[in-house]
C-alpha positions in Angstrom: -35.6 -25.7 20.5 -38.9 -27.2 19.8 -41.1 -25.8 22.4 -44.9 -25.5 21.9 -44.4 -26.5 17.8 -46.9 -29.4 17.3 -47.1 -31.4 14.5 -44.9 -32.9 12.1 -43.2 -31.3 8.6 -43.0 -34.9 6.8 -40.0 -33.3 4.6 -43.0 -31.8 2.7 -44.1 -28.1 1.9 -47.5 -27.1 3.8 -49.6 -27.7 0.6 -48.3 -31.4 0.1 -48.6 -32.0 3.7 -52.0 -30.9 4.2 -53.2 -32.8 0.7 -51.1 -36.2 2.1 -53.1 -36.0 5.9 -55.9 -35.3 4.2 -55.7 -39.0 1.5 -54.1 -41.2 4.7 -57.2 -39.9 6.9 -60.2 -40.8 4.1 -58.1 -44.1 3.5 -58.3 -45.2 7.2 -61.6 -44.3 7.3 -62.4 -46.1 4.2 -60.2 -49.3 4.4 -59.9 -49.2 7.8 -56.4 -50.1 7.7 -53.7 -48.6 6.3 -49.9 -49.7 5.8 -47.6 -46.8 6.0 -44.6 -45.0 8.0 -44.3 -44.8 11.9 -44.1 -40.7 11.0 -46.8 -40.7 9.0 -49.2 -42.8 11.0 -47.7 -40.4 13.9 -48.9 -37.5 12.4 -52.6 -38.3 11.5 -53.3 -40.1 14.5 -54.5 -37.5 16.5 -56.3 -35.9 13.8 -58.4 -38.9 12.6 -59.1 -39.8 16.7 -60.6 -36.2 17.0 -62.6 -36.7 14.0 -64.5 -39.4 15.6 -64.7 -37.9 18.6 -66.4 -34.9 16.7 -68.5 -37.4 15.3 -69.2 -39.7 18.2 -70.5 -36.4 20.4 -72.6 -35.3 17.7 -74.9 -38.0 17.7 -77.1 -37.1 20.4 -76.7 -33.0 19.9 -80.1 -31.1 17.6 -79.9 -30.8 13.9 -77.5 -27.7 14.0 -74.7 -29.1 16.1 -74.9 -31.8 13.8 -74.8 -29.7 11.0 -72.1 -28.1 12.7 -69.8 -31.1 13.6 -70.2 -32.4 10.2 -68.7 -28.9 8.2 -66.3 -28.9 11.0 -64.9 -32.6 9.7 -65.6 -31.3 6.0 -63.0 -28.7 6.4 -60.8 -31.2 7.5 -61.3 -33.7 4.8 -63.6 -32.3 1.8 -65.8 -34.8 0.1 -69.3 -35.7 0.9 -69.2 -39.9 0.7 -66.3 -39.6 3.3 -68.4 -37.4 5.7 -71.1 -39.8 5.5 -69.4 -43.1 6.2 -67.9 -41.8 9.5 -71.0 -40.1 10.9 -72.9 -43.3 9.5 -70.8 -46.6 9.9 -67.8 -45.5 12.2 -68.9 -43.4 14.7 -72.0 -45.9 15.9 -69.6 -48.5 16.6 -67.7 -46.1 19.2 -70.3 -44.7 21.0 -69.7 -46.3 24.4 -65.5 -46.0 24.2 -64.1 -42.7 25.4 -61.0 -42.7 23.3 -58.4 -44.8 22.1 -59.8 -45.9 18.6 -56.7 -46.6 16.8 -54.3 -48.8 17.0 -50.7 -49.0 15.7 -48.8 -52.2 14.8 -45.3 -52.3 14.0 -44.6 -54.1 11.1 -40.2 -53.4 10.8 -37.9 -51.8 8.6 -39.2 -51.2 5.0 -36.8 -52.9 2.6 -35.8 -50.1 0.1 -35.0 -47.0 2.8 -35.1 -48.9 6.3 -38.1 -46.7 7.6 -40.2 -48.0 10.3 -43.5 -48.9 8.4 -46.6 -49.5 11.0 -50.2 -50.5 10.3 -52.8 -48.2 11.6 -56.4 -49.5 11.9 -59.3 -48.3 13.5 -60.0 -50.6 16.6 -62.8 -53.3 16.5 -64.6 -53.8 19.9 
């Protein structure tokens, strides 16, 4: 039984996994949409929304909760260019929407193994 396990394993060891949420998060947040599986879109979802969140609520905090909120998404994702772009560009453009800034389009089976591929863009108001 599955009760209280969150997340999902990806057929991947916990070091792959983390590096592969990790490169689909900083590509949303760079392209702002990404082509991939239903799973995989699944999976960083929540993760990415949070980060936004995180960054959204900062914006009015003092220097050290901003500080704060920005190693919080560091540790998260790594990378300083990445860090900046969301506090920056993305989070502005989200400051008056409560939630819900992604959204998931289903594209159909992928030719070669039949999985459900999906894009995944951050939502334009």
């Amino acid at each position: 039984m599955r009760h209280q396990i969150s997340g999902y394993k990806l057929g991947r060891t916990t070091s792959a996994r983390n590096g592969l949420r990790r490169t689909l998060i900083k590509q949303l947040f760079t392209h702002e949409r990404i082509e991939t599986t239903r799973a995989k879109a699944a999976a960083i979802r929540g993760e990415a929304e949070r980060m936004i969140t995180i960054a959204r609520n900062s914006a009015d905090k003092d220097a050290a909760a901003k500080v704060h909120a920005r190693r919080l998404v560091a540790a998260r994702l790594g990378g300083n260019e990445m860090i900046k772009r969301l506090f920056d560009e993305i989070a502005p453009r989200f400051a008056t929407k409560p939630g819900g800034y992604t959204r998931m389009l289903k594209l159909g089976p992928r030719l070669g193994d039949a999985a459900e591929m999906v894009i995944l863009e951050l939502v334009e108001e």
